[in-house]
C-alpha positions in Angstrom: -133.3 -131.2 16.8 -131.7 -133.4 19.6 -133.5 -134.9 22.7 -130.8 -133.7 24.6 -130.3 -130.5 25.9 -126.4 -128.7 25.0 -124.3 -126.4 26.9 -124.2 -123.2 24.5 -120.0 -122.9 25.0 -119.2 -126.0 24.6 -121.3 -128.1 23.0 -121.3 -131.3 25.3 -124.6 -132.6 26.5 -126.5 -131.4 29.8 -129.2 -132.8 31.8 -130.5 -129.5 32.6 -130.5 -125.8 31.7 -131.7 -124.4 35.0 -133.7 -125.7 38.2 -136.6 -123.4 39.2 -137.7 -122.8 42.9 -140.9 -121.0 41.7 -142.2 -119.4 38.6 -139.9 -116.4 39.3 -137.3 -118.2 40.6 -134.7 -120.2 39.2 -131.0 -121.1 38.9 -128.8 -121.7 36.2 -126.8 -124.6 35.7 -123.0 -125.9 35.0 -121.9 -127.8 32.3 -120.0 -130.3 33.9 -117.7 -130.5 30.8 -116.2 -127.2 30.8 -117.6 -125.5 34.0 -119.4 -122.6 32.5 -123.3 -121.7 32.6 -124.7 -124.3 30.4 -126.9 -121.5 28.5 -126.8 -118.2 29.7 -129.6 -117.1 26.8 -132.0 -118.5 28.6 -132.4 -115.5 31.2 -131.2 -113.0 27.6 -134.0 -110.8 25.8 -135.2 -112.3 22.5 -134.0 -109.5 20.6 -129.9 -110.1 22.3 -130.4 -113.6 21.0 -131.7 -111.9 17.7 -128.3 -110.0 17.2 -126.1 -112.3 18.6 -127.4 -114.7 15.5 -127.1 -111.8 13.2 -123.1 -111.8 14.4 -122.9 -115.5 13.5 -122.2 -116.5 17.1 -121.8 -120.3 17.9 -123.2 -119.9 21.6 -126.4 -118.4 20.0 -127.3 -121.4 17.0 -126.6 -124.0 19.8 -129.1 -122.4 22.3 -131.5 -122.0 19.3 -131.2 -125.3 17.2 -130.8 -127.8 20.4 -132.5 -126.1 23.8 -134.8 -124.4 22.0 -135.8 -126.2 18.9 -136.2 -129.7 21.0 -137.9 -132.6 20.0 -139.5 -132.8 23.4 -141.4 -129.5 23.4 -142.0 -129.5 19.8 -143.9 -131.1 16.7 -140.8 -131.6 14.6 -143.0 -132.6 11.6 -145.5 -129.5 12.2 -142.7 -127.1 12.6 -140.4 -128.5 9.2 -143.2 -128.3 7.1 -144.2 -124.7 8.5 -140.4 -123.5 7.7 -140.5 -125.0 4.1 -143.6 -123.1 3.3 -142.3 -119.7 5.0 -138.5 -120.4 3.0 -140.5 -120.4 0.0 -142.3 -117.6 0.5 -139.4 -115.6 0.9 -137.4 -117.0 -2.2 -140.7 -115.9 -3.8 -140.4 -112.7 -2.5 -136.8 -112.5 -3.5 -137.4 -114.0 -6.9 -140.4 -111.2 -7.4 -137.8 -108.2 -6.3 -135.1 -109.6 -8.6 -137.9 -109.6 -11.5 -139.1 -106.0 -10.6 -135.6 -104.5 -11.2 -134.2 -106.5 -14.0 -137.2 -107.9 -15.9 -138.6 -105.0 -17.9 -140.7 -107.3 -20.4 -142.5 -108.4 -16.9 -144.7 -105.6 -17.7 -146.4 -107.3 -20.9 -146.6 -110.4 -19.1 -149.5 -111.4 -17.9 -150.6 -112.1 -14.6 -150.8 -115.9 -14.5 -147.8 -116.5 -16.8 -145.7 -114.2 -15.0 -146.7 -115.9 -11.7 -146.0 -119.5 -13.2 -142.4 -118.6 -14.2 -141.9 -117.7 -10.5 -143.5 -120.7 -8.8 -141.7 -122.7 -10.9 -138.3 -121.0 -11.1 -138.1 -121.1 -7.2 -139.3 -124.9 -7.1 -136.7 -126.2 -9.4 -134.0 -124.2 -7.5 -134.9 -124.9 -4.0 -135.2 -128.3 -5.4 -131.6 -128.7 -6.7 -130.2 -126.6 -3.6 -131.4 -129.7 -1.5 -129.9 -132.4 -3.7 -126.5 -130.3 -4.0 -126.4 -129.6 -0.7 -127.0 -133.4 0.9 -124.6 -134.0 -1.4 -121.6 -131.9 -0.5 -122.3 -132.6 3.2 -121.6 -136.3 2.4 -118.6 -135.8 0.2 -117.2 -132.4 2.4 -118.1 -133.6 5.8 -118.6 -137.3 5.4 -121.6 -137.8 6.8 -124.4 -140.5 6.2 -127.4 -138.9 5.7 -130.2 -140.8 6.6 -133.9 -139.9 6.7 -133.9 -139.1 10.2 -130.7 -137.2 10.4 -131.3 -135.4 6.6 -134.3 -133.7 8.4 -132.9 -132.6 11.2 -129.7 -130.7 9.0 -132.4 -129.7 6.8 -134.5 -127.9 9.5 -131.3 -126.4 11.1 -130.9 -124.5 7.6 -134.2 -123.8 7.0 -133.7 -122.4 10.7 -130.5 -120.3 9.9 -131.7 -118.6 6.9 -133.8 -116.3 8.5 -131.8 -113.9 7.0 -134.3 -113.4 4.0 -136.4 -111.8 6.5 -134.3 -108.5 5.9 -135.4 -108.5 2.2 -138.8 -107.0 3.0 -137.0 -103.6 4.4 -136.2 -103.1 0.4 -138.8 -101.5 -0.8 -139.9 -100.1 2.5 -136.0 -98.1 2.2 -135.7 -97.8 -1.3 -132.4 -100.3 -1.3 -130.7 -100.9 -4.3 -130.9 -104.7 -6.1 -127.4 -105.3 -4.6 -128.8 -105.5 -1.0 -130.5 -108.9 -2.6 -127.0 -110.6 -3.3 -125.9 -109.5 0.5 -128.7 -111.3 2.1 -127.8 -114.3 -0.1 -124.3 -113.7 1.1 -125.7 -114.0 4.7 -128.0 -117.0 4.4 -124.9 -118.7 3.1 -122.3 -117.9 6.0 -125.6 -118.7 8.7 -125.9 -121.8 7.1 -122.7 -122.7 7.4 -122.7 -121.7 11.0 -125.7 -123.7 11.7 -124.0 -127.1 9.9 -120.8 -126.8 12.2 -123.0 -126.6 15.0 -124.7 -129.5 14.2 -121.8 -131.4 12.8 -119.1 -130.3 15.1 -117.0 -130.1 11.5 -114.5 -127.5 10.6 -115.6 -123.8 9.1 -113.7 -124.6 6.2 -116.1 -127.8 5.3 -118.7 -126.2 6.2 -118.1 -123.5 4.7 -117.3 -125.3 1.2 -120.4 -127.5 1.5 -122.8 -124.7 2.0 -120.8 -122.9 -0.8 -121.3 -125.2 -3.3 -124.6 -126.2 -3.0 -125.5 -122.7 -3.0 -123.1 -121.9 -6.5 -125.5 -125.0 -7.8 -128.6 -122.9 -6.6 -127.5 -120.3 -8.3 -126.4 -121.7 -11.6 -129.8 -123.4 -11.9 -131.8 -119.9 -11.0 -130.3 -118.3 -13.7 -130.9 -121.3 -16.2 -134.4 -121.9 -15.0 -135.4 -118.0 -15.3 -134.0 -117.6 -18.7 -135.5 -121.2 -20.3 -139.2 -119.5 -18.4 -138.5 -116.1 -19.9 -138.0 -117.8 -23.8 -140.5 -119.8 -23.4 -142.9 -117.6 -21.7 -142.3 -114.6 -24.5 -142.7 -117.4 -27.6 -146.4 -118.1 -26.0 -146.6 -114.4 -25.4 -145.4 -113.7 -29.1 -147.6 -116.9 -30.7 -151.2 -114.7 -31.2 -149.6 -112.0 -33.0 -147.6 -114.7 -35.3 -150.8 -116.5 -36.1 -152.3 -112.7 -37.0 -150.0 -111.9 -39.5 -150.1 -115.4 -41.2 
């Protein structure tokens, strides 16, 4: 994200998380700001970090979306497109869970039209997510979103909603359909933890923004799936017409 590393409590900028002796020896560093350790994750287990995101800490989304995700020990491009294809996986998944429980008529639907309706129900909602959500961070939280700066908020939620992860324990637990709407609950507060991060605004905005453009997402999931579900049972519906003519 930045080229400069941040202490985790406050936020200001540091020249240096730790200074190493030898390979299994090293010290951590001050921020000179508030006089705490800059990042004390960086001596932490992968799976503290893990649940400290899960509890929507600040300390954690700073030490993963500046002094881990850096842009001078990683291929920004590389990695953004990488997260886009694994996000929409997921909504895939989701979309596919969502039709198993409520969409009885997917049954008689076959294969390649029942797939089409899902690649292009999650395209068009992903797609309007985006545009509602750069715009209610420019309106909520004033900011000028430029290419260089759209792609960095854009990675930090494609980043923070790992919570979709959790939707593949469904059918491995036998959870009910309202699980989905939790997860989507979570992605939403995460995301809004990983814009005030980034944007040093208040929860409040960021919590608005994310809100909206996820009410947008929403809207336009259910319009999409039930125009591709008309339209999809008219084709479906044609041979038989033509028959009885």
């Amino acid at each position: 994200m930045a080229r400069e590393k941040r202490c985790v409590e406050c936020g200001h900028k540091v020249k240096s998380l730790f200074v190493q002796y030898s390979p299994a020896s090293f010290r951590l560093m001050k921020c000179e700001n508030c006089e705490e350790i800059a990042d004390e994750y960086v001596e932490c287990e992968i799976m503290i970090i893990f649940i400290d995101l899960i509890l929507h800490k600040t300390k954690a989304y700073r030490h993963l979306l500046y002094n881990v995700v850096n842009q001078e020990t990683l291929n920004f491009q590389h990695l953004l497109w990488k997260l886009v294809l694994a996000y929409l996986f997921l909504d895939t998944y989701r979309s596919l869970l969502l039709r198993g429980t409520n969409d009885e008529s997917s049954v008689s639907m076959s294969f390649v039209l029942a797939s089409l309706k899902v690649v292009v129900n999650v395209l068009s909602t992903n797609f309007a997510f985006v545009l509602s959500f750069a715009l209610a961070a420019k309106v909520m939280l004033v900011l000028s979103i430029a290419t260089s700066r759209g792609k960095e908020l854009l990675l930090g939620i494609l980043i923070s909603s790992y919570v979709k992860i959790f939707l593949f324990a469904m059918p491995v637990w036998e959870l009910p359909v309202s699980v989905i709407f939790i997860v989507d609950m979570l992605v939403l507060t995460s995301n809004a933890v990983a814009l005030k991060v980034m944007t040093e605004s208040t929860t409040s905005r960021c919590l608005a923004a994310c809100f909206m453009a996820h009410s947008i997402r929403f809207l336009v999931d259910q319009i999409s799936g039930a125009s591709s579900l008309t339209h999809v049972g008219s084709v479906m519906y044609l041979p038989s017409l033509i028959r009885n003519l």
